[in-house]
PAPASE-806179 format. One line per field, with one value per residue (C-alpha): x, y, z; chain; residue number from 1; residue in three letters. Coordinates in steps of 0.5 Angstrom, whole numbers. Example, Ala and Ser with C-alpha at 12.3 -4.5 7.8 and 13.67 -1.06 7.14 Angstrom:
! PAPASE-806179
east: 25, 27
north: -9, -2
up: 16, 14
unit: A, A
pos: 1, 2
code: ALA, SER
! end
This chain:
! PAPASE-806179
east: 399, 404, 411, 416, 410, 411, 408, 409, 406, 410, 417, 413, 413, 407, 409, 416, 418, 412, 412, 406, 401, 395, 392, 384, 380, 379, 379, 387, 387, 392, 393, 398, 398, 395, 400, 403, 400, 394, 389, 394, 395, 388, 387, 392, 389, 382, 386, 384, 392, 398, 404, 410, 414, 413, 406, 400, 395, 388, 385, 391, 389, 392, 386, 390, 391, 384, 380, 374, 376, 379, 373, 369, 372, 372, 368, 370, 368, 372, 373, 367, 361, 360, 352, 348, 343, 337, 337, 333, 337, 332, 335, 341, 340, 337, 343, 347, 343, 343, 350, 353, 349, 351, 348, 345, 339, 335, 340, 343, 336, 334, 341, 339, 332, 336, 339, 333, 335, 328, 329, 325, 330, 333, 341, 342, 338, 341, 347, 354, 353, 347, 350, 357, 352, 349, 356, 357, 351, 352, 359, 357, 351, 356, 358, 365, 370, 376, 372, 377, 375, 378, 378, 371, 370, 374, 367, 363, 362, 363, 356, 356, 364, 363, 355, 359, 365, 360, 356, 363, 365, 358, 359, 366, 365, 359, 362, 368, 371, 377, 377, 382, 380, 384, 385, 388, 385, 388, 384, 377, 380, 384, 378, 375, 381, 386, 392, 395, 399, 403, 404, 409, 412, 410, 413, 411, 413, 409, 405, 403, 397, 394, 395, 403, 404, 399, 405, 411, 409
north: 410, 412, 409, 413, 415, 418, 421, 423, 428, 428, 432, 435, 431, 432, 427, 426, 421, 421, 417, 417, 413, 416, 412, 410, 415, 422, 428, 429, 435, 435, 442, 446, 451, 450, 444, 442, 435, 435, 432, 427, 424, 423, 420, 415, 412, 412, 408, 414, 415, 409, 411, 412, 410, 406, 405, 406, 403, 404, 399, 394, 393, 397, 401, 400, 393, 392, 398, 395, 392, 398, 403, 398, 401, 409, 414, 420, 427, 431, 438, 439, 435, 429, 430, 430, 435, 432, 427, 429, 429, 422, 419, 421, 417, 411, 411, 410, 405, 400, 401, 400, 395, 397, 404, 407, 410, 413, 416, 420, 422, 424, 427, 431, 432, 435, 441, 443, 439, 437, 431, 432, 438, 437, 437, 443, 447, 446, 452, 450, 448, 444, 440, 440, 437, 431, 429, 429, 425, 420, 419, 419, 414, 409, 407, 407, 407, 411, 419, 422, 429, 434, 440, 440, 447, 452, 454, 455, 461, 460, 459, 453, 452, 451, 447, 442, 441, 440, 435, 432, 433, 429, 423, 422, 422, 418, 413, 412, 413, 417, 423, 426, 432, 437, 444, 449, 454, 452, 457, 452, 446, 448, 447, 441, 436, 431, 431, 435, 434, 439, 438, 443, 442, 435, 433, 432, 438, 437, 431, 432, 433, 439, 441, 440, 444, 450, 449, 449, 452
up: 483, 478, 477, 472, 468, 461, 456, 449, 444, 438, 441, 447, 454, 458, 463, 465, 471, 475, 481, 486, 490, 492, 498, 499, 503, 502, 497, 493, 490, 484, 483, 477, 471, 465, 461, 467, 466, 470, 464, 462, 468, 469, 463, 463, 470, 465, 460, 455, 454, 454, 458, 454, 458, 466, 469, 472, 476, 479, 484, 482, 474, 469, 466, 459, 459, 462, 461, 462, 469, 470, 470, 475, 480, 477, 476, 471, 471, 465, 464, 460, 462, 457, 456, 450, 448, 446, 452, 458, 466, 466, 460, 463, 469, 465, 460, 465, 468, 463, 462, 468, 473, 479, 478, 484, 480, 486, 491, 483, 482, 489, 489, 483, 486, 493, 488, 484, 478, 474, 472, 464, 463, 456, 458, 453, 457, 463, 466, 466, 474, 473, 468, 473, 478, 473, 470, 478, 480, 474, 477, 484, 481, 479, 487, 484, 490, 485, 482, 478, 477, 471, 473, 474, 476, 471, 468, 474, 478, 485, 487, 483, 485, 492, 491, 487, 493, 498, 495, 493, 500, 503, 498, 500, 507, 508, 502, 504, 497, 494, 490, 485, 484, 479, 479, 477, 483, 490, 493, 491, 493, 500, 504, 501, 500, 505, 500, 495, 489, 485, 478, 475, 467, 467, 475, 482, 484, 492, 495, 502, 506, 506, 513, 512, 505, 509, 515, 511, 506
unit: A, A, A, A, A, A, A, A, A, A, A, A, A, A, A, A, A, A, A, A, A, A, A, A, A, A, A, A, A, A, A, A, A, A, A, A, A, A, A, A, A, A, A, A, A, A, A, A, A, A, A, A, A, A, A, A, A, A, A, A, A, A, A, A, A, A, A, A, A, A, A, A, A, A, A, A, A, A, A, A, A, A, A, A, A, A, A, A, A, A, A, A, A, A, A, A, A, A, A, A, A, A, A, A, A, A, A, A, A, A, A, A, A, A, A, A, A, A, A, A, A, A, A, A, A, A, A, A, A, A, A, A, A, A, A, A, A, A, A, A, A, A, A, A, A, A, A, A, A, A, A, A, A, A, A, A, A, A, A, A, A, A, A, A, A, A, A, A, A, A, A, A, A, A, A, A, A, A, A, A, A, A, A, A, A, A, A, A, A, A, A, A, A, A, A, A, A, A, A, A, A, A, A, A, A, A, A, A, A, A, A, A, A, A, A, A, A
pos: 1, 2, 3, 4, 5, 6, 7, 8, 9, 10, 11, 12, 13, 14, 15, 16, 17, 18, 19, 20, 21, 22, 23, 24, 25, 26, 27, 28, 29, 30, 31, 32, 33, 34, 35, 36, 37, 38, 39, 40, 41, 42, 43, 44, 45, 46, 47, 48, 49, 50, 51, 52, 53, 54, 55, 56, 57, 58, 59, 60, 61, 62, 63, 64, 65, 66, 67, 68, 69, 70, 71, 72, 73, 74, 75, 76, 77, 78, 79, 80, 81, 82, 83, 84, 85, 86, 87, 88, 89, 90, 91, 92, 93, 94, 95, 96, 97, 98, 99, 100, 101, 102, 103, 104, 105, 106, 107, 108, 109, 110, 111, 112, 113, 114, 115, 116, 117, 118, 119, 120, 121, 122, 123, 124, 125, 126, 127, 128, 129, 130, 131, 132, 133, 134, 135, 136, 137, 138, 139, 140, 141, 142, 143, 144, 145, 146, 147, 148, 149, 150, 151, 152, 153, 154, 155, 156, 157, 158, 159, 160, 161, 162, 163, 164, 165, 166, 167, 168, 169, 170, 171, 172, 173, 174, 175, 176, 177, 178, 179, 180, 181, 182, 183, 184, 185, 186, 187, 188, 189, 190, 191, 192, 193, 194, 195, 196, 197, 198, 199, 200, 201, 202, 203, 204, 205, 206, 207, 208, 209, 210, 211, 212, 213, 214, 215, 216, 217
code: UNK, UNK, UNK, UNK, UNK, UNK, UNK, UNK, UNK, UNK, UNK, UNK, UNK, UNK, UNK, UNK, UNK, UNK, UNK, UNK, UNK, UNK, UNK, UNK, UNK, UNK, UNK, UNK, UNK, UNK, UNK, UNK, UNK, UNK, UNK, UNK, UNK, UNK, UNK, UNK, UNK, UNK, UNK, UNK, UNK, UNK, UNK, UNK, UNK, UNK, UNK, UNK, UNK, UNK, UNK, UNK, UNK, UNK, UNK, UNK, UNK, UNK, UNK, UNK, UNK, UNK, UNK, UNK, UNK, UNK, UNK, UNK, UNK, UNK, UNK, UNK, UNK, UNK, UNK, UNK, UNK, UNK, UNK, UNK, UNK, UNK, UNK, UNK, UNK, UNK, UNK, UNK, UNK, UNK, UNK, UNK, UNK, UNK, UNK, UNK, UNK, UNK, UNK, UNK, UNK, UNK, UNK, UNK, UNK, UNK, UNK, UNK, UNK, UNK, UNK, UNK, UNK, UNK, UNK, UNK, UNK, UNK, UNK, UNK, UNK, UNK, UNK, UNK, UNK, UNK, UNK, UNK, UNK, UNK, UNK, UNK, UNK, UNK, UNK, UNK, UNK, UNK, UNK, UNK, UNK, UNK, UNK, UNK, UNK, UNK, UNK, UNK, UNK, UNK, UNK, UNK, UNK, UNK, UNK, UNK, UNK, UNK, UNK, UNK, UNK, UNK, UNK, UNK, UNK, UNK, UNK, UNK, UNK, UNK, UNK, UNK, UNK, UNK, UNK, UNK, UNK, UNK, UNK, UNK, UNK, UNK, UNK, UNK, UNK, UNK, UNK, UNK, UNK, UNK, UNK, UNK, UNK, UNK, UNK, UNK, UNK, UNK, UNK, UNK, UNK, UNK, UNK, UNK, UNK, UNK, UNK, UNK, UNK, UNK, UNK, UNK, UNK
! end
């Protein structure tokens, strides 16, 4: 949740007054044009960004007074997938493993097993999709109840767009998680998500069910 949610870059205001819950269960689209504030927001629920201005929660803790108690409940895919070169999917896996305890190493890998991902593959050699599908095994690895999801989809192509949105859907339905996932492409998001956001210059603009913007709208 967010509560009168500010945040400030020099002069410019990404985020001005945000007031939004999201309830547990379920995939929330957070939608809106480039520099609406999609990002920002995300990364104050990560706790990589101090509000300006009012307050933010995720499962209760403020992810910038406890960051660490915070991310025990998150999973995090950003825009670009955070894998490093020299690694192979493997040692993705084992990294992330040994950093987080309740990393489900097994259904990741057979996760990845599923969509013809070899697992000795160097990340550098990976398509922009496989490594979309990693960073989302990874997050799904982590048995986080929260997936927060930066626009993961702006450098796919749709086969890879509409592969990572069914693997997520899947996950969801059988975890019983909730998921933010941030577009700027409504068209990719309608059929998977519960919930829509709208963000326009930095305020929510819409927040309904999907059923109740598609009929009203």
């Amino acid at each position: 949740e967010a509560r009168d949610l500010a945040k400030r870059y020099g002069r410019v205001w990404a985020l001005s007054g945000i007031d939004v819950e999201i309830p547990a269960g379920g995939i929330t689209a957070l939608v809106g044009p480039n520099a609406a504030g999609k990002s920002t927001l995300i990364k104050t629920w990560v706790g990589f960004e101090r509000p300006t201005r009012g307050s933010v929660r995720v499962a209760g803790i403020d992810p910038w007074g406890d960051r660490a108690g915070a991310l025990d409940h998150v999973g995090y895919v950003p825009q670009s997938p955070a894998l490093y070169d020299g690694l192979t999917v493997e040692d993705h896996l084992d990294l992330a493993a040994l950093l987080r305890p309740a990393f489900d190493r097994s259904s990741a890998a057979e996760r990845l097993d599923q969509l013809d991902i070899p697992g000795t593959a160097s990340a550098r050699s990976l398509s922009g999709g496989q490594q979309a599908q990693v960073a989302l095994a990874l997050a799904l690895g982590t048995q986080a109840e929260i997936l927060l999801l930066d626009e993961p989809l702006a450098s796919l192509d749709p086969l890879a767009r509409r592969e990572f949105l069914h693997v997520l859907t899947d996950a969801v339905r059988a975890d019983g998680s909730t998921a933010l996932l941030s577009s700027h492409i409504v068209t990719d998001v309608e059929q998977a998500c519960d919930r829509l956001i709208v963000l326009g210059v930095g305020r929510v603009l819409l927040h309904s069910s999907v059923a109740d913007a598609l009929a009203s709208h």
